[in-house]
C-alpha positions in Angstrom: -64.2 -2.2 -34.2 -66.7 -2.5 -31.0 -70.2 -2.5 -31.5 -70.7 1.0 -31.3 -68.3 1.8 -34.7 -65.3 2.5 -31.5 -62.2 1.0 -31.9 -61.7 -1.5 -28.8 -58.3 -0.6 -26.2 -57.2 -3.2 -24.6 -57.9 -2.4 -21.1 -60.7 -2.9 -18.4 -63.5 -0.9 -18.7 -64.2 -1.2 -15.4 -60.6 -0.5 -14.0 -61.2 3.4 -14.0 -63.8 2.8 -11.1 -62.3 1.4 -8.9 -60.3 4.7 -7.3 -62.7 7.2 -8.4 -62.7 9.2 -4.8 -58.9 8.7 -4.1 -57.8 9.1 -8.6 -54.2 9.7 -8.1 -53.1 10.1 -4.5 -52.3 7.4 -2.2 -54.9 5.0 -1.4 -54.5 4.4 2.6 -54.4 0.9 4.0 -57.7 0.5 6.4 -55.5 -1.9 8.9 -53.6 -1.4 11.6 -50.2 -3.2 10.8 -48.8 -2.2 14.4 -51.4 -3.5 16.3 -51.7 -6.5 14.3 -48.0 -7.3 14.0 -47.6 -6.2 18.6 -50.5 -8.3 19.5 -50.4 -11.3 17.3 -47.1 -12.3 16.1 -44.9 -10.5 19.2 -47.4 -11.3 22.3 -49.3 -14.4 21.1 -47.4 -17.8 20.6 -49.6 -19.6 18.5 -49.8 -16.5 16.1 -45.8 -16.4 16.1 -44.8 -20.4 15.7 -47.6 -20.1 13.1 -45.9 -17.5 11.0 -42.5 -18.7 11.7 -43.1 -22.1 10.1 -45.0 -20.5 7.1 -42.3 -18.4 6.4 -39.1 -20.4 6.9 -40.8 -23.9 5.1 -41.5 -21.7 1.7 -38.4 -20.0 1.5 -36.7 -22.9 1.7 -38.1 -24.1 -1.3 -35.2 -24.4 -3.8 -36.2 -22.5 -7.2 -35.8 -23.7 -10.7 -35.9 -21.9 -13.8 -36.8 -23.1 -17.2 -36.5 -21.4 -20.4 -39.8 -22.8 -22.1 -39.7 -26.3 -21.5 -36.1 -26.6 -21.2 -34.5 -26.5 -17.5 -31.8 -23.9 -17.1 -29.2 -24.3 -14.2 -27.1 -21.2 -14.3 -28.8 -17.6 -14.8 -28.0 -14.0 -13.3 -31.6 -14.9 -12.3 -30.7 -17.8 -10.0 -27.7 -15.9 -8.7 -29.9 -13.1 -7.9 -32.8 -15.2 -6.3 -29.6 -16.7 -4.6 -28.3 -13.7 -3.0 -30.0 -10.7 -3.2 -28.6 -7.9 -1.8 -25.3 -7.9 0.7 -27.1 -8.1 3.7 -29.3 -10.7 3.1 -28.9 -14.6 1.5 -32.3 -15.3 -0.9 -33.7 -17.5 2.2 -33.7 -14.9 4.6 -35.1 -12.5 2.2 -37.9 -14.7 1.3 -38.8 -15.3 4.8 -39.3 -11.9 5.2 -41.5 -11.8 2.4 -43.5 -14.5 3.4 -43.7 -12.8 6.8 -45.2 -9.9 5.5 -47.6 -11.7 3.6 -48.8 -13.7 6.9 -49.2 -10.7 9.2 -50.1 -7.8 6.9 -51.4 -9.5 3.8 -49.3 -7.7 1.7 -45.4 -7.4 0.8 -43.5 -5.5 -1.4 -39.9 -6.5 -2.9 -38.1 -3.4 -4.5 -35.5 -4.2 -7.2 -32.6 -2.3 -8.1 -31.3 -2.3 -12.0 -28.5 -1.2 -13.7 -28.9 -0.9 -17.4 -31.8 -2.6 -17.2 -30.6 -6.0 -15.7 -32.1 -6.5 -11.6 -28.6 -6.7 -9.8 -30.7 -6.4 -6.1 -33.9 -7.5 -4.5 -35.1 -5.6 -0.9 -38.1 -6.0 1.1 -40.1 -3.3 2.2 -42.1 -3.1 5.1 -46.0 -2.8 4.3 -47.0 -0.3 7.0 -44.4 2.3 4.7 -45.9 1.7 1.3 -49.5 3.4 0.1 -49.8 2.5 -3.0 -50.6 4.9 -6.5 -53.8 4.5 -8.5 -53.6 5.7 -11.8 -56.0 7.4 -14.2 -56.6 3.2 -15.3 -57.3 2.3 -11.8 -54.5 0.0 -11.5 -51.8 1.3 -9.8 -49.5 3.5 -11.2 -47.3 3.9 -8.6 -46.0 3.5 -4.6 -44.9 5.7 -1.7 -42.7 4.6 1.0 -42.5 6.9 3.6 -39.5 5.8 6.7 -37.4 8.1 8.5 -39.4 11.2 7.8 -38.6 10.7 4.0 -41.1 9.9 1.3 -40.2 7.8 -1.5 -41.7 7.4 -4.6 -41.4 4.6 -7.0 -43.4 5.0 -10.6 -44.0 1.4 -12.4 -42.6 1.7 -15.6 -39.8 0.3 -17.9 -39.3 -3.5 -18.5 -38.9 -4.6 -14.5 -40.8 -2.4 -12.6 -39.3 -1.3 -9.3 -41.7 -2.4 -7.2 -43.3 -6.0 -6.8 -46.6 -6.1 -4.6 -47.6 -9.8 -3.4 -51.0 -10.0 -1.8 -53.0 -12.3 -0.2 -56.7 -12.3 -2.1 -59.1 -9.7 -0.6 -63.1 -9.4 -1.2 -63.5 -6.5 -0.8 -59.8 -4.2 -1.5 -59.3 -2.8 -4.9 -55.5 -2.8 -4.2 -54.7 -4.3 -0.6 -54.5 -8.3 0.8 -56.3 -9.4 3.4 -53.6 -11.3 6.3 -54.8 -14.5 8.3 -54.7 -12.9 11.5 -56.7 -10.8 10.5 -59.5 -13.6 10.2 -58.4 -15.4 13.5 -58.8 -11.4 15.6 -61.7 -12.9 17.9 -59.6 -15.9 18.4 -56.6 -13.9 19.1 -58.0 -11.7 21.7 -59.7 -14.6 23.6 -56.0 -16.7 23.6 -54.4 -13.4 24.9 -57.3 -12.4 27.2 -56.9 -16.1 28.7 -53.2 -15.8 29.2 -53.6 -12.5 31.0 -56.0 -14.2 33.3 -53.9 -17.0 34.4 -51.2 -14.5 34.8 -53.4 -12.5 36.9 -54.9 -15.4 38.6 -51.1 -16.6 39.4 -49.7 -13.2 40.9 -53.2 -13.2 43.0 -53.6 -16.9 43.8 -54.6 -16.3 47.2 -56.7 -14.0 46.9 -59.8 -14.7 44.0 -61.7 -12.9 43.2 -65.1 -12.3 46.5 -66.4 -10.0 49.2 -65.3 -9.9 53.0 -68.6 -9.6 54.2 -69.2 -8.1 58.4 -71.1 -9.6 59.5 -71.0 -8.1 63.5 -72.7 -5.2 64.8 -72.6 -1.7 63.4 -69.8 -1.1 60.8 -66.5 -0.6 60.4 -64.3 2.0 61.4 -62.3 3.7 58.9 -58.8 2.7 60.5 -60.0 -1.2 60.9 -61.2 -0.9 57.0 -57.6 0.2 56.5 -55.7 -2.2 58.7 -58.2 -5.6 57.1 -56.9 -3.7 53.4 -53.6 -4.1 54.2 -53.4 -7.1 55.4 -55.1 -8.7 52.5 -52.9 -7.3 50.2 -49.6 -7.5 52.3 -50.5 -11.2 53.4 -52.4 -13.1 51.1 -51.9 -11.6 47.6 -49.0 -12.6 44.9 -47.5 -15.9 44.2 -45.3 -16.0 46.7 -48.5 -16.5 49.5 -50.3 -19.0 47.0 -52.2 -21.4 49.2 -51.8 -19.5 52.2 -55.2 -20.0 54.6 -57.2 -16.6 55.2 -57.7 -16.3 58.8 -60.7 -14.1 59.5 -61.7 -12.6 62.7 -65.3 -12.2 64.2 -67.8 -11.1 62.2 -66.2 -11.5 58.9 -67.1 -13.7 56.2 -65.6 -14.8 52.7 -67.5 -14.5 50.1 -66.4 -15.9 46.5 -67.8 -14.1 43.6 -66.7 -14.8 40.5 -66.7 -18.1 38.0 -64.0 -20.7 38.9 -62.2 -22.1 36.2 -63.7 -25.0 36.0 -67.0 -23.4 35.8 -65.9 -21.0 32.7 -64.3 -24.3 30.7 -61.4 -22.0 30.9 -59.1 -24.6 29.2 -61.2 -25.7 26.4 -61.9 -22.1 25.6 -58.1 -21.4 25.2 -57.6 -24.5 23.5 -60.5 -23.8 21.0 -58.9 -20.4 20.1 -55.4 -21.8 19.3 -56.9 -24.5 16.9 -58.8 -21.4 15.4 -56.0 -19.5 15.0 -54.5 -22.6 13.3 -57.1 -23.2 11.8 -56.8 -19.0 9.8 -53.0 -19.7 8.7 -53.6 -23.6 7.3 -51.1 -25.0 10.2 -52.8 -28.4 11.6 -52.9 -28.0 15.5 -50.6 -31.3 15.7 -47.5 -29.5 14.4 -48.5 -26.2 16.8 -48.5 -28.7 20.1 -52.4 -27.6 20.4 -54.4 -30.9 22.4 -57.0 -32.2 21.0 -59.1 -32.3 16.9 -56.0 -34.7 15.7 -57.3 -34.6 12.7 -54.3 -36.9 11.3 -52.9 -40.0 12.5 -49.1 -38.4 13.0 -47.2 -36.1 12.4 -46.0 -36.9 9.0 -49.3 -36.6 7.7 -49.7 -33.5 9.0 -46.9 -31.9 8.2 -47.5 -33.3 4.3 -51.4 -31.9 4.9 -49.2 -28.8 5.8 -47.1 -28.9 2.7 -49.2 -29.7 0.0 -52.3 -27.4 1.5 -49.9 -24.5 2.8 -46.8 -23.9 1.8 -46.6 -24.9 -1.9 -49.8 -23.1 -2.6 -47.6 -20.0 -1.6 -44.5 -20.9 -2.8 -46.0 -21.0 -6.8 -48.1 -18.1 -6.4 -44.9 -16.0 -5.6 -42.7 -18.1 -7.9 -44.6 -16.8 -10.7 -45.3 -13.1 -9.7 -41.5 -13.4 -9.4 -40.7 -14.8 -12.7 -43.1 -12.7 -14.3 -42.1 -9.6 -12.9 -38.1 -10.3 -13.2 -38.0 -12.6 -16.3 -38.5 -9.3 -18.8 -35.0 -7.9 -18.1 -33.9 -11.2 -20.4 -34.6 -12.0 -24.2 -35.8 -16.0 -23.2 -39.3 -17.4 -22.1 -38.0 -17.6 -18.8 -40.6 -19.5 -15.9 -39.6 -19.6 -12.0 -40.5 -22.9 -10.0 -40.0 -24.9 -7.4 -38.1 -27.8 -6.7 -40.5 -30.3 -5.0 -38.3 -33.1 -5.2 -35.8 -32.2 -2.5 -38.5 -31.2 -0.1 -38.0 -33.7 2.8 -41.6 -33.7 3.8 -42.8 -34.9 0.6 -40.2 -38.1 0.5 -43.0 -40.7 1.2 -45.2 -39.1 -2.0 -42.5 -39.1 -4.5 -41.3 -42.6 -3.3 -44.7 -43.9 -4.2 -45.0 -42.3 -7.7 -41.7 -43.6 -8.6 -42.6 -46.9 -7.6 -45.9 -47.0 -9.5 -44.2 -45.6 -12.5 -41.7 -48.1 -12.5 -43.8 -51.1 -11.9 -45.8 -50.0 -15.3 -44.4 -51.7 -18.4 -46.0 -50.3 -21.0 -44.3 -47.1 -20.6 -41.2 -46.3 -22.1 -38.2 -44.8 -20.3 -39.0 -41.2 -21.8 -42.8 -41.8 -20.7 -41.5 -42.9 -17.2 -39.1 -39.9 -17.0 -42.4 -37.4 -17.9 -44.1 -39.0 -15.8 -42.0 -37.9 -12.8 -41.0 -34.6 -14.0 -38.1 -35.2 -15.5 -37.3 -34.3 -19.2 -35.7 -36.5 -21.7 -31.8 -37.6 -21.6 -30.1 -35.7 -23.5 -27.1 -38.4 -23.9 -28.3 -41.6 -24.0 -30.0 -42.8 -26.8 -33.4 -43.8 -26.2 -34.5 -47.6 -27.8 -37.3 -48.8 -29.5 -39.9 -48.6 -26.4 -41.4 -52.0 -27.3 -42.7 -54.1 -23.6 -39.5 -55.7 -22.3 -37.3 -53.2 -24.7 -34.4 -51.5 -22.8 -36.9 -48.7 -21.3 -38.7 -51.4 -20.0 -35.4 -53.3 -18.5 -33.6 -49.7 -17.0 -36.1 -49.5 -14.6 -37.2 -52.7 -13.6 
């Protein structure tokens, strides 16, 4: 009973609030998914090497699947995490997913069931779904719209149909927030600077200035034409880079905007790649981006990269995913990852194993713990005393 003589529900009490204007209908995303997905990831490289190596290093993350704390090496849920649907292998769906997550700060994974078993996982674009609040304020339900059809998926039974990963938002109710959306200033400087020196290359004779007459009277309309023409015909474009402007009497050149040099163009460009790198957790090293080496080589980095990045990721979604799909099956089933065969973290698990082994006054079933690995379930363990047979195996 709550203090009021009210029996307690439980449920937020707050949860209600959170859709109060929109109760019931589709709550509309305030971003621009398009714009974010044409100008970042398609036009700007930094933004799509960024993406690429977030995506493809966490799906390539093998799973594992325990049922409490037992591992478990066959499953439907394996084989479905394996392959999917018939279009796609689980890597390539992943990646998608990850994708989604990087550019739009959400993604959605639809499941199909049959007889309440998940038999196939798709990904759904985010710019299609809206999602449902219901009378709780959580949501209730999703649209997809594609196609000029609408869609609607209600979350109920066991496995609802639609999973919703996000990236963590201040200040949405129901919607991620994406990285690029953090790096925008960054992203419009780097693609404003590449459209200068694409501009300054196709007019590289001819910067920016003032022809200044300097002779008597002005000039006529046909020699204001001709000196036009010749400018553009004669001096403009790549192809006449270098060439020397001749001017007749009376005319002068006058330069009037920044050089290069002057605006720190370089730096500036440089400065918003490392930002941009800087939004998704890549180190610059591994994006090719001079300068703020941070680590001393690339295998540092790329562990930086791992352990700060990607496997962050990789068990948020591991346990959405096995929290979401282990209720079609009686067992305390729990998705994770395999960090031992990640290459990148070789050097790591090498020098754990050695410390482990080096310490005598653990048994072999300490030692195994220790490194993640359960007990044997054939050998018989002895009596763990120092210098026992524990102590001997691994020396």
């Amino acid at each position: 009973m709550g203090i009021f003589g009210k029996r307690e529900e439980k449920a937020s009490r707050v949860g209600r609030l959170m859709q109060v204007e929109t109760l019931g209908r589709p709550a509309w995303t305030p971003r621009d998914y398009a714009s974010l997905a044409r100008e970042g990831f398609a036009k700007n490289p930094i933004v799509f090497r960024a993406v690429r190596m977030i995506a493809e290093a966490a799906a390539s993350a093998p799973w594992l699947l325990y049922d409490g704390a037992r591992e478990v090496e066959t499953h439907p849920l394996l084989d479905l995490l394996m392959r999917p649907n018939p279009a796609q292998s689980g890597a390539t769906l992943m990646e998608t997913v990850y994708g989604h997550l990087m550019v739009a700060g959400n993604a959605y994974i639809e499941v199909v069931a049959i007889e309440g078993r998940p038999r196939e996982m798709f990904a759904l674009r985010p710019d299609r779904m809206r999602v449902v609040p219901g009378a709780d304020g959580w949501p209730s339900g999703f649209v997809y719209r594609a196609g000029g059809r609408t869609v609607e998926f209600v979350q109920e039974g066991a496995v609802p149909p639609i999973l919703h990963l996000t990236m963590f938002h201040p200040l949405d109710d129901h919607y991620g927030f994406a990285p690029i959306e953090a790096a925008q200033t960054s992203l419009d400087i780097h693609n404003a600077s590449g459209a200068w020196s694409k501009a300054l290359l196709d007019n590289a004779a001819r910067p920016s200035g003032a022809l200044v007459y300097t002779g008597e009277g002005n000039l006529t309309d046909d020699q204001f034409d001709r000196l036009k023409a010749e400018l553009e015909d004669g001096y403009s474009g790549a192809r006449n880079a270098g060439r020397p402007l001749l001017l007749e009497g009376g005319l002068d050149w006058k330069t009037m905007a920044m050089s290069p040099r002057d605006m720190d163009f370089i730096e500036a460009k440089n400065q918003a790649a490392r930002e941009i790198a800087l939004a998704f957790g890549v180190p610059p090293m591994l994006l090719g981006i001079p300068g703020d080496n941070t680590y001393a080589n690339y295998r540092e980095a790329n562990r930086a990269f791992w352990r700060q990045t990607v496997l962050p990721l990789v068990n948020r979604t591991a346990q959405s995913l096995g929290n979401w799909l282990g209720e079609a099956w009686p067992e305390e089933l729990r998705l994770a990852f395999d960090a031992d065969q990640i290459d990148a973290l070789s050097t790591e698990r090498e020098s754990l194993w050695d410390r482990v082994a080096s310490a005598d006054f653990l048994t072999r079933a300490e030692k195994r713990e220790a490194v993640g690995y359960g007990a044997e379930e054939t050998a018989a363990e002895g009596t763990g005393a120092e210098g026992g047979p524990q102590a001997a195996a691994t020396r």
